[in-house]
C-alpha positions, 0 to 999 in steps of 0.5 A, spaced: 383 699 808 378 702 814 379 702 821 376 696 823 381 692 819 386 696 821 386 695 828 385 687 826 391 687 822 395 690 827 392 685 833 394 679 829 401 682 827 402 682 835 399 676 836 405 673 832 410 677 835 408 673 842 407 666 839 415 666 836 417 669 843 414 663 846 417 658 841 423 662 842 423 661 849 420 653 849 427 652 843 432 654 848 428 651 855 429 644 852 435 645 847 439 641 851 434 635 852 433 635 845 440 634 845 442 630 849 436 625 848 434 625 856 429 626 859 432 631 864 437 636 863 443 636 868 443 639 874 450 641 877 450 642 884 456 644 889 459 640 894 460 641 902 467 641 904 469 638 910 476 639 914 480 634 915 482 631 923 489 633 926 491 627 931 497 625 935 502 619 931 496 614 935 490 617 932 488 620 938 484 627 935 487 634 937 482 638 932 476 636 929 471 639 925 464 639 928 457 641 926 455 646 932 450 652 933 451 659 932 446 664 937 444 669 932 439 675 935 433 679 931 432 685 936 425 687 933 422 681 937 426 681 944 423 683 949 426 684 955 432 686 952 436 686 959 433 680 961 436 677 955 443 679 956 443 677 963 441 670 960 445 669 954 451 671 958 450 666 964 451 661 959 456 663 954 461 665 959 461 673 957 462 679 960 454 682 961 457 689 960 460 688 953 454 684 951 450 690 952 453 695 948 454 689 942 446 688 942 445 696 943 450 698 937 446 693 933 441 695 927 438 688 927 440 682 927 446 680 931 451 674 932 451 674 939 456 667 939 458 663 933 460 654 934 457 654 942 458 647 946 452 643 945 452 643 953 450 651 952 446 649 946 441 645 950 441 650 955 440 656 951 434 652 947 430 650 954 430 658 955 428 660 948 422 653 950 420 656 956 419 663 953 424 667 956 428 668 949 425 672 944 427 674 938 434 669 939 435 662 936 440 658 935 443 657 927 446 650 924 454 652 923 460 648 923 466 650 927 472 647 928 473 644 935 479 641 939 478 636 945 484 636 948 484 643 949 491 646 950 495 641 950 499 642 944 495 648 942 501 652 939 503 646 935 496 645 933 493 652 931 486 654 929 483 657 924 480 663 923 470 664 922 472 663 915 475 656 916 482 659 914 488 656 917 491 662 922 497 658 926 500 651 927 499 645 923 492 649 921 495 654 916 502 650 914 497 644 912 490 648 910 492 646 904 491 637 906 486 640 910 482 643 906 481 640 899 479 645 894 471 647 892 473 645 886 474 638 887 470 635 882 465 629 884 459 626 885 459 626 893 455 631 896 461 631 902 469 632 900 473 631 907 480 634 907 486 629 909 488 627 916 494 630 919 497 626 923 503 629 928 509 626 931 506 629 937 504 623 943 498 626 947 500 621 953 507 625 953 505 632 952 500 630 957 505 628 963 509 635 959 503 640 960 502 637 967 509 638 970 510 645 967 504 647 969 507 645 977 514 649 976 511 654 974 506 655 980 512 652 984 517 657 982 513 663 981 516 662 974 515 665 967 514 660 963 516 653 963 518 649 957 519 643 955 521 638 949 522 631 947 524 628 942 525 621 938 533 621 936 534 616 931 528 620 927 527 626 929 520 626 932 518 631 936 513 628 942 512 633 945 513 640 946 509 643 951 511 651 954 506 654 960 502 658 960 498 655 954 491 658 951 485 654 948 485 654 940 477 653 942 477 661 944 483 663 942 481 670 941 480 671 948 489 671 947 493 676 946 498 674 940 504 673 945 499 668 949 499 665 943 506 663 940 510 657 940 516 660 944 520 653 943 520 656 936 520 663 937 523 665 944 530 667 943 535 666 950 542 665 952 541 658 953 547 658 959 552 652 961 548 647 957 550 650 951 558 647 954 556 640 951 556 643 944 562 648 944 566 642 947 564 638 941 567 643 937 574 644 940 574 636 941 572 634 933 577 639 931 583 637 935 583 644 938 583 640 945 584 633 946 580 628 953 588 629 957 589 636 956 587 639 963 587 647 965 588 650 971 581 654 974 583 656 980 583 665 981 578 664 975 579 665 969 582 673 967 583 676 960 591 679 959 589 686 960 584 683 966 578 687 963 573 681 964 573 675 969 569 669 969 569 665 975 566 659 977 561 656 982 567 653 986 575 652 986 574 646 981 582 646 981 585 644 975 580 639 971 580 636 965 574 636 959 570 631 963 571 635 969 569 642 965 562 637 964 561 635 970 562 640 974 559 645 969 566 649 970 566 657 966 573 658 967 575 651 963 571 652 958 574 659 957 581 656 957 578 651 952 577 656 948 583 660 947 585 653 943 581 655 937 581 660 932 574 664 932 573 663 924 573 655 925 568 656 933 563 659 929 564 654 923 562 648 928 557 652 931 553 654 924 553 646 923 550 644 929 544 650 926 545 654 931 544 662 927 539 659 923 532 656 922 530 648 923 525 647 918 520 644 923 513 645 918 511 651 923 510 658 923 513 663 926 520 660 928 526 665 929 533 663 927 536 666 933 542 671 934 550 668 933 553 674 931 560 672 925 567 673 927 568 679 924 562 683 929 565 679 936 569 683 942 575 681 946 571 676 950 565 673 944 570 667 944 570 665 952 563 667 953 561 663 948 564 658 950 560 658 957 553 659 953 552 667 953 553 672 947 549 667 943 541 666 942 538 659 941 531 657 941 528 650 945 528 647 938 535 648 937 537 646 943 534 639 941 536 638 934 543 640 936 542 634 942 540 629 937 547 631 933 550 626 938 545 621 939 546 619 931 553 619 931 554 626 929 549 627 924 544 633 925 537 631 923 530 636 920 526 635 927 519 633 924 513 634 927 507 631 922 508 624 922 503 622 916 498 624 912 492 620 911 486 621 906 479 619 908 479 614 904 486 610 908 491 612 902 497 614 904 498 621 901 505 622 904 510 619 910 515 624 914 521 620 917 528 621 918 531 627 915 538 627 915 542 634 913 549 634 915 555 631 918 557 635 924 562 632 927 565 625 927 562 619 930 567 618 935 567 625 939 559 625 939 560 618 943 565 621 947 560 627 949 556 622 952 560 619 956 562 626 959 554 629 960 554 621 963 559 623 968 554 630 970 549 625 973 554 621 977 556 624 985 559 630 985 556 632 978 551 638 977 545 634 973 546 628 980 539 629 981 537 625 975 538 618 977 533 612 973 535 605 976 537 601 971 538 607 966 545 611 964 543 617 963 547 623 958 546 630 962 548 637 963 545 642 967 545 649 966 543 656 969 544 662 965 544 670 967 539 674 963 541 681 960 538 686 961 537 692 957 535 698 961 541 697 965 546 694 960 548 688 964 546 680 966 541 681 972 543 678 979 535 677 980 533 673 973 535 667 970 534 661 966 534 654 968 534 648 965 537 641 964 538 637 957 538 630 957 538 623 953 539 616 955 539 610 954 547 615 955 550 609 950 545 609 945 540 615 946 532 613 944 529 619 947 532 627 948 529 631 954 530 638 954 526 643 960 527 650 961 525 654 967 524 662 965 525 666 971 523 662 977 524 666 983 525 664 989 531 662 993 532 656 989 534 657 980 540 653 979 539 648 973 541 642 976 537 643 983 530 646 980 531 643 973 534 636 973 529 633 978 524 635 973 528 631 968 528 625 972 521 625 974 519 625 967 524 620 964 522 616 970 515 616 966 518 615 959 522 610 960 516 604 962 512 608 957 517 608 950 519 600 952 526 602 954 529 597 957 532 598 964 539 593 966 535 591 973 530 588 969 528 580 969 528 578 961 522 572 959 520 570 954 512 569 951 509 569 943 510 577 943 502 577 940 498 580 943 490 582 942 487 588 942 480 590 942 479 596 937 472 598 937 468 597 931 463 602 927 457 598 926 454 597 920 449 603 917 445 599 913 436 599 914 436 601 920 440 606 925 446 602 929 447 603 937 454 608 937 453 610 944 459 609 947 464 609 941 469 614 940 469 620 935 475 617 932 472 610 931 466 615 928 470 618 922 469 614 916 460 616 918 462 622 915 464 620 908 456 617 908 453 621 902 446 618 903 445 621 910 448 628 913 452 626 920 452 631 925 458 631 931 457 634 936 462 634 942 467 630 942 470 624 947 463 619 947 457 618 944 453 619 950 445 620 945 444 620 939 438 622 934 435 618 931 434 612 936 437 606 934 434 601 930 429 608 926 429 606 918 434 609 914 431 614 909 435 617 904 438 624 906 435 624 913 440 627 919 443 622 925 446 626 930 451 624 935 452 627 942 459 625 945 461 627 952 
C-alpha cells in the first residue's frame, strides 16, 4: 500500500468516527420523543413561591408579600459618586456618612437598599431619567411588607432577606406560610396559607393609641396592655410601648424587638391578691366570714419583718382585703394555709410555668418551690412579691375565673385558610385544667366587683350600666444593686373583667416606671382601664342595663366590594382594597404585581387594554 492510499484509508476511517458521534448524539437527543411518540420532549420548570398573608380574625391584612424594588449600584458607571450618595440618601432616609463608606468599600456592584416604598421608587426613578444617577438602577424584588406597621408587631413578626421567619407568627407559622418549592404543580405561583389571628386591628389600635399616651404622660418605661376574649381565649390585642416597625426592623435593637407580655418578667403587686385569695377560698384555708385585724400591721413573731398598709383598714374581712387591696390581710390570710398546698394552687393557675401561646421567646416566670422559700416567702407571696409572672399569665390566670374555674390555652391565631378558601385548620377553645371550683371563681368576682364601688382602690373604673370585676395593684421593684425594693420605681396596673356576673372580655394594663408624683395603680392605671373599656363595650355589642331593647329582623346588608372579572380586557381596580385584590394573585396567565398597600390609586396597564397571556398588571395602592 502507498502513501496516497494510506492517507485516504485513514481520512475515511475519521469520517466514520464522526458520523457514529453524530448518530450517537442524534439517538440520545431524540430518545425521548421516539419514545414517548410526542413531538416535544417534556420541560419541567420551577414554580414562584409566594408567602401567604397574616391578617386580623376580620381579614384585615397586618403582612402581606408585595413585589418592590431593590436600588442595586455599579460603580464603574457613576459619575459623581457624592452627588449619588447625597441622592440616594435623601430618599432612602439614610445616614449619608454611612452610605459613603459602604459605596467606598465596594469592588462593584452594590446593594444600596432592598424592597424600598414605591414612593421612593418613583423618585429615585425620576433621578435616574433626569441623568443625575449613573450606574444606579432599581431591580424587581419581592419583599414582605406590613401596612399597619407597629401595631401588633411582636406578634406579627418579620422575616429575614431570604424570606425566612425570624420572629412572631412569621417563624411559629413559616411553615403554613410558605409552601415547600417542592410542591408539585403545573402553576407557575404557589401561594402559601392564610394565617389569620385572633388579634382585632381596631382594639389593638385603640391599645396602641392609649399606651403610647401613658407612656408620654407618665414619662414611663413601657406600657402594656392585653385584652382577651374569655370564654375562648382569644388574645384581642396585646399591644406593649415602645413598639418597632417590622418593615425595618433591623433598625432595632433585639430588646426593642421583644414581645414583653410574653417575655418581661415582674412582680405583679397587689393584683396578684385576687389569686392567692382564690386559693386560700377553694381550699377551706379562709372562708368569706373570717375577719382579720390590720391595724399595727402585720408583724412576724420574731418581728424580723413587717408588712403595712396604705391606712388602718382595722379588722376586715376577704372582700375588704379586695377592696381595700390590704397587705396586712392577705398576710394574716395566709398563715391558714400550708406552703406545700399555696404553691400547688398557684402552679395550677400557670404561674412557674409557660402558657403555650404559639409565639417565640415566652418565659415561664420564677415561683420558686417550698423547700427554697424563707420565713416571709408565704406573706409576701400573698401580696404579689417574691414571685415573677408575665402580662400573659396574668391574663390566662384571669380568664380562670371567668369560666368558672377552668384555666384556658390563650389563643392567638384564629384560623388558617389556604388560597384556595379551604379551611386547613380552626384554633378555639383550649381547656387545660380545673383550678378551682365554679363557686369560688363567682365568688371572686364579686369581691373584684366591690373594688370599683366607693371607697374601693379600682372606683375609677365606673362604665354606666356595666358591673365591672376589678382590682388594682402598685408594686415595689427590687433592686439588685442595692438589695432592696426601690422607693423610686414601681409598677402600676390594673386588671379588669366584665360584665362582673358573666365576663365576655379581660383587660389587663401595666405601667412600668411611671414617674412623677403620681403611680399608684388605681389612680394612673384604673382610669385608663375605664376609658378602654369605655371603648370596647359599645364595639364588642356588650349590652349595658341602662339600654332601650327594640326589636327588628336582625339582617342586615353590607356592601363588600367585589374583584372584577379578569376575562378579555384589564377591570378598573382603582380604589378596591388589597385584601379584595388577593384571589388575582392565584392567576397563572398573567403575572400580578402589588405595590403599596391600602387602595388601588394607579394601575398598569389602564383598564379596558386586551388581556395577553403572560403579560404583567401592576397595581399601586396608597
Amino acid at each position: 500500500m502507498d502513501d496516497t492510499t494510506g492517507k485516504r484509508t485513514q481520512r475515511l476511517r475519521i469520517f466514520g468516527i464522526f458520523l457514529a458521534a453524530v448518530a450517537l448524539l442524534l439517538v440520545v437527543r431524540y430518545a425521548g420523543v421516539m419514545l414517548s411518540g410526542t413531538g416535544t420532549a417534556p420541560v419541567s420548570r420551577t414554580p414562584e413561591i409566594e408567602r401567604g398573608p397574616i391578617l386580623d380574625r376580620r381579614g384585615r391584612i397586618l403582612g402581606i408579600q408585595t413585589r418592590l424594588d431593590t436600588v442595586t449600584a455599579w460603580k464603574p458607571e457613576i459619575e459623581n459618586l457624592s452627588r449619588t450618595v447625597r441622592i440616594l440618601a435623601d430618599i432612602l432616609e439614610l445616614s449619608p456618612r454611612e452610605l459613603e463608606m459602604r459605596f467606598q468599600t465596594a469592588n462593584g456592584f452594590l446593594i444600596v437598599q432592598r424592597t424600598i416604598t414605591p414612593s421612593q421608587s418613583s423618585a429615585i426613578q425620576r433621578e435616574i431619567t433626569a441623568g443625575t444617577l449613573a450606574g444606579i438602577r432599581l431591580e424587581d424584588d419581592v419583599g414582605r411588607s406590613y401596612p399597619e406597621r407597629e401595631a401588633a408587631a411582636a406578634v406579627v413578626g418579620y422575616v429575614g432577606v431570604d424570606g425566612a421567619g425570624l420572629s412572631g407568627i412569621e417563624y411559629m407559622f413559616s411553615g403554613d406560610l410558605l409552601p415547600p418549592a417542592s410542591t408539585q404543580t403545573e402553576s407557575p405561583l404557589i401561594m402559601g396559607h392564610q394565617v389569620f389571628l385572633t388579634i382585632d386591628l381596631a382594639i389593638q389600635s385603640y391599645a396602641d393609641d392609649l399606651g403610647r399616651e401613658l407612656r408620654e404622660t407618665y414619662d414611663a418605661d413601657s406600657v402594656m396592655i392585653a385584652v382577651a376574649h374569655a370564654p375562648t381565649g382569644d388574645i384581642l390585642a396585646m399591644s406593649a410601648q415602645p413598639s418597632f416597625d417590622p418593615n425595618t426592623f433591623r433598625e432595632y435593637t433585639s430588646e426593642e424587638r421583644r414581645n414583653r407580655l410574653i417575655s418581661s418578667i415582674y412582680e405583679p403587686g397587689s393584683v396578684f391578691k385576687v389569686f392567692t385569695l382564690a386559693s386560700f377560698l377553694d381550699l377551706g384555708a379562709i372562708d368569706l366570714d373570717d375577719t382579720f385585724n390590720t391595724t399595727g400591721g402585720y408583724r412576724a413573731d420574731d418581728d424580723r419583718f413587717v408588712i403595712s398598709d396604705l391606712a388602718d383598714y382595722g379588722t376586715v374581712t376577704p372582700r375588704e382585703i379586695i377592696k381595700f387591696s390590704s397587705n396586712v390581710g392577705a398576710a394574716y390570710a395566709s398563715e391558714n394555709i400550708d406552703p406545700g398546698s399555696f404553691y400547688a394552687m398557684l402552679r395550677r393557675f400557670g404561674f412557674g410555668e409557660e402558657t403555650g401561646i404559639d409565639l417565640n421567646g415566652e418565659e415561664r416566670g420564677l415561683l420558686a418551690p417550698p423547700d427554697d422559700w424563707s420565713a416571709r416567702t408565704r406573706q409576701t407571696l400573698a401580696i404579689g412579691q417574691e414571685i415573677g409572672t408575665t402580662a400573659i399569665q396574668m391574663v390566662a390566670a384571669a380568664m380562670v375565673l371567668a369560666n368558672e374555674g377552668i384555666l384556658l390555652r390563650p389563643q392567638i391565631v384564629d384560623r388558617i385558610i389556604a388560597a384556595s378558601g379551604e379551611t386547613v385548620r380552626r384554633f378555639g377553645r383550649e381547656p387545660i385544667r380545673e383550678v378551682i371550683s365554679p363557686r369560688t371563681a363567682a365568688t371572686m368576682l364579686d369581691l373584684m366587683n366591690s373594688a370599683t364601688e366607693p371607697g374601693g382602690t379600682a372606683r375609677r373604673i365606673q362604665v354606666e350600666g356595666v358591673e365591672i370585676a376589678a382590682k388594682t395593684g402598685t408594686a415595689e421593684v427590687f433592686d439588685a444593686e442595692s438589695g432592696q425594693y426601690s422607693d423610686e420605681h414601681f409598677i402600676a396596673s390594673t386588671l379588669a373583667l366584665f360584665p362582673a356576673d358573666r365576663p365576655e372580655l379581660v383587660v389587663y394594663l401595666v405601667i412600668d416606671h411611671p414617674r412623677g408624683d403620681e403611680f399608684y395603680g388605681g389612680r394612673i392605671a384604673a382610669p385608663a382601664v375605664d376609658a378602654l373599656i369605655e371603648f370596647l363595650v359599645p364595639y364588642w355589642d356588650i349590652p349595658r342595663d341602662t339600654d332601650t331593647v327594640t326589636e327588628h329582623s336582625g339582617r342586615i346588608s353590607v356592601q363588600e366590594p367585589v374583584l372584577p372579572e379578569l376575562s378579555d380586557t384589564v377591570p378598573d381596580y382603582r380604589g378596591l382594597p388589597i385584601r379584595t385584590l388577593i384571589p388575582l394573585l392565584g392567576r397563572d396567565n398573567i403575572r400580578v404585581r402589588i405595590e403599596g398597600s391600602g387602595y388601588v390609586v394607579r394601575q398598569d396597564p389602564a383598564p379596558g387594554t386586551p388581556v395577553r397571556p403572560g403579560m404583567s398588571l401592576v397595581l399601586e395602592l396608597e
